[in-house]
Residue, then its C-alpha position, 0 to 999 in steps of 0.5 A: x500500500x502506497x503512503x499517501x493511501x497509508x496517511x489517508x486511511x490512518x486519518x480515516x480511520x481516527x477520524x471515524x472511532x472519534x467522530x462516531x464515539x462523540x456522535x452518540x453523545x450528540x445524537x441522544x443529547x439532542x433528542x433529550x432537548x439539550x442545546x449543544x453548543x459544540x461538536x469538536x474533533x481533537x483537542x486545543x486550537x481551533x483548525x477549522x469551525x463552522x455553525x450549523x443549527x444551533x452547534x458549531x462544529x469545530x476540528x481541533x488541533x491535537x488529534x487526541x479525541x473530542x468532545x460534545x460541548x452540553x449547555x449546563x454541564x457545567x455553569x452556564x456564564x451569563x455575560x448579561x448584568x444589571x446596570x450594564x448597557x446593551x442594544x437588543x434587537x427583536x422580531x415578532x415581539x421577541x428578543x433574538x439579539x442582545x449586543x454588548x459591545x460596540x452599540x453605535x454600530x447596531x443598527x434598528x436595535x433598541x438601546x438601553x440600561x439592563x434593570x433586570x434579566x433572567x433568561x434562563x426560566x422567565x425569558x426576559x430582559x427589562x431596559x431602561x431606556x431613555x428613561x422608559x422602563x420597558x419588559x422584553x421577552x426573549x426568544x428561547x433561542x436568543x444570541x448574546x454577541x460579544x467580541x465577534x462571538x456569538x453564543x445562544x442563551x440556554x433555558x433552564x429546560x435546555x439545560x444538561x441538568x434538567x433532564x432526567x437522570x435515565x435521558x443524561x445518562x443515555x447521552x453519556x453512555x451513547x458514546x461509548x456504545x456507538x465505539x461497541x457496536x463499531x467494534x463489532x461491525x469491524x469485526x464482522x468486515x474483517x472476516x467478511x475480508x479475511x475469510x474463515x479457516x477451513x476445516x481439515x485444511x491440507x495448505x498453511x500459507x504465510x500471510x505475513x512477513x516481519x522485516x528484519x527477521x529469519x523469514x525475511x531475510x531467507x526471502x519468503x514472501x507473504x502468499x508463499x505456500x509451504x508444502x514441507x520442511x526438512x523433506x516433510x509435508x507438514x499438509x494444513x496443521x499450522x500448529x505442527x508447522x509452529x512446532x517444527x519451527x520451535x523444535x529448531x532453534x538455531x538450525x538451519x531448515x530446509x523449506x520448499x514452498x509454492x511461489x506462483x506455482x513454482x516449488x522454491x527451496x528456501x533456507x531457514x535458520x529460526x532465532x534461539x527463541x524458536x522464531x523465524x517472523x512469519x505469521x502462518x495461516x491455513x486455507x480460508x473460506x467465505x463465511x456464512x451470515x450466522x458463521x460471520x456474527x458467530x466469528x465478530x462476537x468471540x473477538x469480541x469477548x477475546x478482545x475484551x479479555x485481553x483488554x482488561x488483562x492488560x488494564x489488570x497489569x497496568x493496577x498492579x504495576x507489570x508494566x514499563x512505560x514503553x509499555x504504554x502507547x500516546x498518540x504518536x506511537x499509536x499512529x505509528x503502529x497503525x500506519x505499519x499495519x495499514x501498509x499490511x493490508x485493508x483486512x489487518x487495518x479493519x481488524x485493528x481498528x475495531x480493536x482500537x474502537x473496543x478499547x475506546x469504548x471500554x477506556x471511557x466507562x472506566x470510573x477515571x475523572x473527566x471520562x464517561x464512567x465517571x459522570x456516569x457514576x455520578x448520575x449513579x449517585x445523583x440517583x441514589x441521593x435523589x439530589x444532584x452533586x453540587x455542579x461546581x465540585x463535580x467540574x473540580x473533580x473532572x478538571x482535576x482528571x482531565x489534567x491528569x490525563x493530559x499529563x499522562x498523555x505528555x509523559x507518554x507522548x515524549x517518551x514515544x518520540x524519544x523511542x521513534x528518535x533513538x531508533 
């Protein structure tokens, strides 16, 4: 696979677990009456943003996930105060512009002094103007414009927080769903792509090749069938063939495999460890449909397992930091799996979107998990937790995490640097 395909399929392919994770919050957020204000990819500056509706959709600069901007989670600043001195402009009786700064400059709007203000339950704002007391409605999608931004009021009932426990926690949870049912829709293309293994198979094929190892610089190739070792056909028992491989360590094997229809002898001399860098596969076949969900749900559950292995070791500390993988590290391994092939990359992605989905339902601040169990307990106290220390508690996370990110990040440059 060529790089520029490379490049473009790794973009893709983070561009589609994010986007998608992000889109359950918004799609079941949305259907809960709450006002989004943003749907961003990527963290930091501002790359690209544009208004559509009442959100603003916005690619970021760090590449490191993305968020669903809800009104109310946290406390809604209202910029509008009595005393203050505003222009409003309205339509059908109602106030659908209110313009704190640069007031010479709008045009057919009503000037005035701010008395009071509520636009959160009763709507409306009451201005002194000219001495002439006057009550406006506010329309419940108004926008405040200040500095060149434009931001849309949020009523209480278009807030996060008003809404039922059971309808937050759906926009929450949504998310990580969305990455769940993507996993196993990946699954299911791979072994669409890949095939299934035939029983009672009579070939083991080599379906990839490490660069740098025993195989590959004894010139197998990927597609190369091997028809036997050492003058025995091992017929289509990979697990024979792995076993020849380990029985010998250090020594030099004779291999003849099937290159294009022509038999190649080949010399193969595996590692002390017993390994020669091959990936070894027997005959495949077209799945049926019930073979195919059968096949995508034990990848699941073997998926899973290993995941929370690999959580179980990072606990108890059986780990090293070049263990751990940023951003860059994992770009990097998927752009190598990309070169592989489209059936490798669809089978890593839906890995990648497992351990995304899983990731973020772990009750770690600033994650899904977390709030969840917040609405866990909000539920079980029949109050809410005080709005402003629940935001504490997930800045103090997504600092934490950031942290994390840095520390792991340098590390991966350092290693790709010292290569």
């Amino acid at each position: 696979m060529q790089t520029i395909q490379v490049i473009l399929l790794t973009v893709l392919m983070f561009f589609l677990l994010v986007s998608l994770h992000e889109w359950g919050h918004f799609y079941f957020a949305r259907r809960a009456g709450i006002l989004v204000r943003e749907f961003a990819i990527g963290f930091g500056p501002k790359l690209f943003s544009i208004k559509r509706g009442e959100t603003r959709y916005t690619l970021r600069l760090l590449p490191i996930g993305g968020f669903v901007r809800m009104a109310g989670e946290d406390p809604e600043v209202v910029e509008l105060q009595p005393g203050q001195t505003i222009a409003v402009r309205s339509k059908d009786d109602l106030v659908t512009r209110m313009y704190l700064d640069r007031l010479d400059e709008r045009a057919q709007s009503i000037r005035g002094e701010v008395k009071s203000v509520d636009l959160e339950k009763d709507l409306h704002v009451t201005l002194d103007v000219d001495g002439d007391i006057q009550r406006l409605p506010v329309h419940p999608q108004a926008l405040i414009i200040a500095r060149g931004r434009e931001t849309q009021i949020a009523p209480a009932d278009r807030q996060f927080g008003s809404k039922p426990v059971g309808k937050r926690a759906l926009a929450i949870v949504a998310g990580p769903v969305m990455n769940f049912i993507l996993a196993f829709v990946l699954f299911v293309l791979f072994i669409v792509l890949q095939g299934v293994p035939v029983e009672n198979s009579s070939k083991v094929f080599i379906s990839k090749v490490v660069a740098g190892n025993p195989a590959a610089q004894a010139g197998l190739q990927k597609g190369d069938l091997v028809k036997s070792v050492n003058g025995e056909s091992i017929g289509g028992d990979v697990q024979v063939f792995i076993e020849k491989i380990g029985a010998s360590a250090g020594k030099p094997m004779k291999w003849v495999v099937e290159r294009e229809g022509v038999d190649v002898p080949i010399t193969v001399t595996p590692t002390a460890e017993g390994k020669v860098g091959i990936y070894p596969i027997g005959e495949m076949r077209n799945p049926s449909f019930m073979e195919t969900m059968r096949f995508a749900g034990v990848a699941m559950v073997d998926m899973t397992e290993r995941i929370f292995e690999g959580f179980r070791k990072l606990i108890f500390g059986e780990f090293k930091l070049d263990d751990l993988g940023g951003p860059v590290k994992t770009t990097q391994l998927t752009m190598e799996i990309a070169r592989e092939g489209l059936p490798q990359l669809t089978y890593w992605a839906g890995l990648l979107s497992l351990y995304l989905g899983i990731f973020n339902l772990l009750p770690i601040p600033a994650l899904d998990g977390s709030r969840l169990l917040f609405l866990g307990l909000e539920a079980l106290r029949g109050r809410p937790i005080d709005p402003s220390r629940e935001s504490i508690v997930h800045f103090i996370g997504f600092a934490m995490l950031m942290l994390l990110m840095i520390v792991v990040t340098y590390n991966d440059i350092v290693g790709l640097i010292s290569k």
